[in-house]
N, C-alpha and C positions, 0 to 999 in steps of 0.2 A: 481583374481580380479573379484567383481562381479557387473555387470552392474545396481548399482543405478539409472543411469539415467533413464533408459526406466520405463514407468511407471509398474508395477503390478496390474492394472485392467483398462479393458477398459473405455476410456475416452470419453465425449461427444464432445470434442469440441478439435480443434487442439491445439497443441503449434505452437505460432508465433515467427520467426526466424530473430534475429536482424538484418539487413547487415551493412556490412564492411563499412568502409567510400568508398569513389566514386573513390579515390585514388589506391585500391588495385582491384578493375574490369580493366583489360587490361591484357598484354601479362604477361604470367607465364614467368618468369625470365629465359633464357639459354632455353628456349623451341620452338616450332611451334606453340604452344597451346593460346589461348584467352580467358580467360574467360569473360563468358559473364554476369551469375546470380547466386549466391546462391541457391541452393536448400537444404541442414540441414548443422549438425555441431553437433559436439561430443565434447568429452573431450581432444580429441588425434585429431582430423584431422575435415576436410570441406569437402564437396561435393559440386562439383561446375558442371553446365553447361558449356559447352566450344565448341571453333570450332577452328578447324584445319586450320591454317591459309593458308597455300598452299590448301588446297583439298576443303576448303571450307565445310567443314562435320563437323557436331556436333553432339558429346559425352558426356560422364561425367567423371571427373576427381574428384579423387578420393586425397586428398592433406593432408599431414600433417603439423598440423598448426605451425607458427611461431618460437613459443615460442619455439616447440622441434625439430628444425630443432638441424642435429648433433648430437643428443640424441642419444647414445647409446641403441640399441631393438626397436625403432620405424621404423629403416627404415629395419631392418630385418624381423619383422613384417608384413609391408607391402608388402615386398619382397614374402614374404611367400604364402599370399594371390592369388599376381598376378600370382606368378608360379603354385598355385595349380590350380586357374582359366585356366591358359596356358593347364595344362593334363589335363584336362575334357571336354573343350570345341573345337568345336563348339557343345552344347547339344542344344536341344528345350527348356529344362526348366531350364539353367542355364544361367546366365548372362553371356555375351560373354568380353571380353578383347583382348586390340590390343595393349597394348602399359604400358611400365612400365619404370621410368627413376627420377633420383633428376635435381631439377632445382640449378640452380649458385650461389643461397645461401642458400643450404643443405637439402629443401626440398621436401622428397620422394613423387612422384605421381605415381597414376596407373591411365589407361584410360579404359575405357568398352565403350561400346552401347549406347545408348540413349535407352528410353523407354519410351512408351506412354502406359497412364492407371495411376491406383496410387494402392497403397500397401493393401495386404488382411486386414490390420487391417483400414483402412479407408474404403475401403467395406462393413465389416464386422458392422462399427457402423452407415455406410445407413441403411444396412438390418433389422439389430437385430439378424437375425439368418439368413444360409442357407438353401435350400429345400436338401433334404436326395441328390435326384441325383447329385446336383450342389456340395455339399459337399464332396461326393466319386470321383469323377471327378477331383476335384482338389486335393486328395489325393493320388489319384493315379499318376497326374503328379509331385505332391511335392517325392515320393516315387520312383519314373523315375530316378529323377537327383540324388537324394542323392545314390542310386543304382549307378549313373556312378562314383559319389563321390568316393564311398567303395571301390570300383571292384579298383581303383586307389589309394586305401588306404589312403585317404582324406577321415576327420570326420568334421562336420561342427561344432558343439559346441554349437552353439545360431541359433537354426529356432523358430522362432515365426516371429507373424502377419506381423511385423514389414520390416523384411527379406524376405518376401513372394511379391512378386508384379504378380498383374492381367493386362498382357499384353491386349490391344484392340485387337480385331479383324477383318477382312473384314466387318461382318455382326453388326450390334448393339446386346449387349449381348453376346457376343463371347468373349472368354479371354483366352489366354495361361497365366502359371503361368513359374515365373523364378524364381530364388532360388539365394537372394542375400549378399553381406556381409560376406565371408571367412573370415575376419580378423582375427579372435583367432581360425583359422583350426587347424588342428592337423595331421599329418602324422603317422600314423600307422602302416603300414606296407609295403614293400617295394615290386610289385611284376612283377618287370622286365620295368617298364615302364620310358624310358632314362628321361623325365621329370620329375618324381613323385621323383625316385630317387636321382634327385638334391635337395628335399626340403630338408629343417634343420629340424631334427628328433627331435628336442625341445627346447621350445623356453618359457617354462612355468615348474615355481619350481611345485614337486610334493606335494598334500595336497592346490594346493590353486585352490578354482572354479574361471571358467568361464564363461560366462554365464548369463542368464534371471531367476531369482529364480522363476515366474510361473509357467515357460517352463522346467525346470532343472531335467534331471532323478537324482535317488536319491544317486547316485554313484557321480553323476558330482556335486551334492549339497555338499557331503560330501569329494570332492579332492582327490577322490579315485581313480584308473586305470580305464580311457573308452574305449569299443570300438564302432563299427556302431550301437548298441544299443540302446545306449542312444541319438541318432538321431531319433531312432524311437521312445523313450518313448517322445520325443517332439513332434514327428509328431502327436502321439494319443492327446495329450492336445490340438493339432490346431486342430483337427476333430475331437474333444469334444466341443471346443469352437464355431467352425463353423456350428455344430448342435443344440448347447442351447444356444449360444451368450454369454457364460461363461463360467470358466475355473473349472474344481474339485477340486478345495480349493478355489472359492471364497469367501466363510465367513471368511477368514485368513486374516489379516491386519497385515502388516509388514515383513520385509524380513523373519527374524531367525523365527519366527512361521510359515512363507510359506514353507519355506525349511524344518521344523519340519513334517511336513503335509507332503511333497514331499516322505519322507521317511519311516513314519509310519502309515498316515492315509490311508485307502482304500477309493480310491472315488466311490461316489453315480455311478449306469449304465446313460449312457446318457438319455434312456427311461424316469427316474423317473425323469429328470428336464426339459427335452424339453418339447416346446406348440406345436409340430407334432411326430406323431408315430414314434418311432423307431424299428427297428426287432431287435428281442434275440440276432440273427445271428452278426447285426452290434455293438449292444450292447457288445459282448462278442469281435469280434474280438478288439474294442477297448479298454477296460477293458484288454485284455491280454498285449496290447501295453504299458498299464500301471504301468502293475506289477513290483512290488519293485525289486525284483532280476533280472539282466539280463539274467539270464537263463531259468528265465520261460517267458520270451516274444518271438517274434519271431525271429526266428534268424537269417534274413538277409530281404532286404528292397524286395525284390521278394517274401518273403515266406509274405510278409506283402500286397502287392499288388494282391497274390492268391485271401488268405482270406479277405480281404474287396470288389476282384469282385464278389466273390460268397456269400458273406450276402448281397450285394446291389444286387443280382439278383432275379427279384419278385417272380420268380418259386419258390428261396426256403425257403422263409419263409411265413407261413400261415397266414392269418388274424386275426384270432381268438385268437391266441396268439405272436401277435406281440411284444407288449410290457412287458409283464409279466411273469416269470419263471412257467413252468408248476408245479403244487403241484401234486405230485403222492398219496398224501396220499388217496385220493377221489377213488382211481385205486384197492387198499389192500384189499383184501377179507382173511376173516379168514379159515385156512383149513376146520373146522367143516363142512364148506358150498360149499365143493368144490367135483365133482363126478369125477369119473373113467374117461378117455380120451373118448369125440363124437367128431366124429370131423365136425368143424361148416362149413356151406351153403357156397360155394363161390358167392362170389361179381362182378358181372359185371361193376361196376363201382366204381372207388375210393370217398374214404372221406374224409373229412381235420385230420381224426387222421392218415390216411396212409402220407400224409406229412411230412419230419422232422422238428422238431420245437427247438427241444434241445437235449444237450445232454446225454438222460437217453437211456437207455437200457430195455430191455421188463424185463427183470430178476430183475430189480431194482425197476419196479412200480409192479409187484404179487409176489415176494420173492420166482420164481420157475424157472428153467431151460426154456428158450424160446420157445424150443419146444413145453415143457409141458403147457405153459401159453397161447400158441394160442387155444387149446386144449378143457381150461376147462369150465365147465356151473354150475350155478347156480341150486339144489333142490329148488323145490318149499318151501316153509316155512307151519309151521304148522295151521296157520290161514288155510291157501289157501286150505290144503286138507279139514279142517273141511265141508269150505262152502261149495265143491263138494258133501263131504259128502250128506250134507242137501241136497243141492237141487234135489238129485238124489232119498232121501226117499219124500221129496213134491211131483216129480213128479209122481213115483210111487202109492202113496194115490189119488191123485187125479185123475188118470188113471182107477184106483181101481171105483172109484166111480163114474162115466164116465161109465163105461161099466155096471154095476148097475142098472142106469138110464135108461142105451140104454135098456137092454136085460127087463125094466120092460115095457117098450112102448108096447101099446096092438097089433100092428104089428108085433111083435117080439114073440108073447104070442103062 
């Protein structure tokens, strides 16, 4: 089933959320719980504010709605959810759960945290875009939790903006990111952990996606087998988005051509749409995250959080070529022009070409053994000797007639 509801490009302006008549705010039926406000609502369930009526603490409950209470799969569903929530947590960037139970007439709840802050994708359309550092930052902790996800053989299915929340913190400007919304998880593999191995190993026919067609690697668009991969081929669209304030098929209108795009189009480097530089280094690592097959992306959410601390680190990408692929061709020298091995001066100081910038190889920009390529010098050209030529018969003539002069002075006589 695929998520029509959430929209497909960022919005200016919220959607506003009907409430309940005045009748259904109080006690959750057969519960402790109280609700107290609406905060969204889905197709399938509510999200409520709530306090615990003995403890006096307030939550979010998490409730499925009315209509399917009894429903066969929704409350396994959400079952599913709360117990993968249960193996992974307590994490820093996962949303925490205390509490999973049906109320007295049939409807499943789960309980979590409360949270103060609001969602990466209402940040995101303050901003317009993220600055490079804030962006890796929250990459790197989005890539944290899905990591304890895996490692528990829990796959999330749907990360976007939406699922992403910017926790407050002590200082203003401060935010922890948590990783919200298991509902359509997936269990994967089983690997010893007495929780994990209680979840239902499926709970979804094969060939049918689940999922944000933005967001959707191209396996998960097409109902194909996923594994942690396809977590990361969404995580690069959020830190595509969070750099250029848009997603790599946004000129795509409508699901079936988004998902067309997901599968076959190569997207634009981040560089060539953001309005701030981007390095090669961070350009490529997310471009790799993107790649059509899962076997050429990275292949677990640590091998992903290496390589995006090390293109976000200023040391190693140069200035001069931050945002654009080096052309080697400027580098090719024709043999004609090339002499026997001198070998050149050392340098006491480096230069922005001893940097690395990309990844070519010495043997690839002068078409010769590396050795040989530090090596080689340039003949002078035939221009160049002529002039020598010349100027060596000028000065000679005129030397000539100089000495002429001198020896005709009558001091000389």
């Amino acid at each position: 089933m695929i998520d029509h509801e959430t929209p497909t490009h960022l919005e200016t302006a919220g959607t506003s959320i009907a409430l309940p008549s005045a009748g259904a705010v109080g006690l959750l039926a057969g519960t402790s719980y109280r609700l107290v406000r609406l905060l969204g609502e889905g197709a399938m369930g509510e999200v409520w504010e709530a306090e615990h009526i003995g403890l006096r603490r307030r939550a979010v409950v998490k409730l499925i709605r009315r209509e399917y209470a009894w429903t066969e799969g929704f409350l396994e569903r959400l079952g599913l959810e709360g117990r993968a929530l249960a193996a992974i947590t307590p994490h820093p960037h996962i949303v925490g759960v205390s509490d999973l139970g049906e109320t007295s007439d049939g409807r499943g709840f789960l309980v979590m945290e409360l949270l103060t802050g609001r969602t990466l994708r209402q940040e995101l359309l303050a901003r317009g875009s993220f600055p490079v550092a804030d962006a890796v930052k929250l990459g790197l902790q989005l890539l944290d939790g899905l990591s304890a996800a895996h490692r528990a053989g829990i796959l999330h299915r749907d990360i976007k903006l939406d699922n992403l929340f910017l926790c407050d913190g002590p200082r203003a400007g401060e935010y922890t990111l948590k990783i919200l919304d298991f509902g359509i998880a997936k269990v994967i593999s089983a690997n010893g952990d007495a929780n994990a191995a209680e979840l239902p190993q499926q709970l979804t026919r094969q060939g049918v996606a689940l999922g944000t067609p933005r967001l959707m690697s191209p396996e998960q668009a097409q109902g194909g087998t996923l594994d942690p991969r396809a977590d990361l081929y969404s995580t690069g669209i959020v830190l595509y988005m969070l750099l250029t304030g848009q997603d790599p098929f946004q000129h795509h209108k409508g699901t079936f051509s988004v998902l067309k795009a997901q599968a076959e189009e190569i997207p634009r480097p981040p560089s060539a749409v953001a309005l701030q530089p981007i390095s090669a280094a961070l350009d490529g690592a997310i471009l790799r995250a993107l790649e059509k097959r899962p076997a050429d992306r990275f292949e677990s959410a640590e091998a992903f959080m290496v390589e995006l601390s090390r293109a976000a680190d200023p040391d190693f990408a140069t200035s001069w070529a931050e945002t654009e692929p080096l052309d080697v061709s400027m580098f090719r020298r024709s043999r004609e022009l090339v002499a026997p091995s001198v070998p050149s001066p050392p340098s006491s100081q480096p230069t922005a070409a001893d940097e690395p910038t990309c990844a070519i190889t010495t043997a690839d920009m002068w078409g010769e053994s590396p050795a040989k390529a530090r090596d080689l010098v340039r003949l002078p050209d035939r221009s160049t000797l002529w002039m020598a030529f010349a100027s060596l018969f000028v000065a000679f003539v005129v030397g000539g007639l100089l000495w002429r002069v001198i020896m005709a002075a009558p001091q000389f006589r």
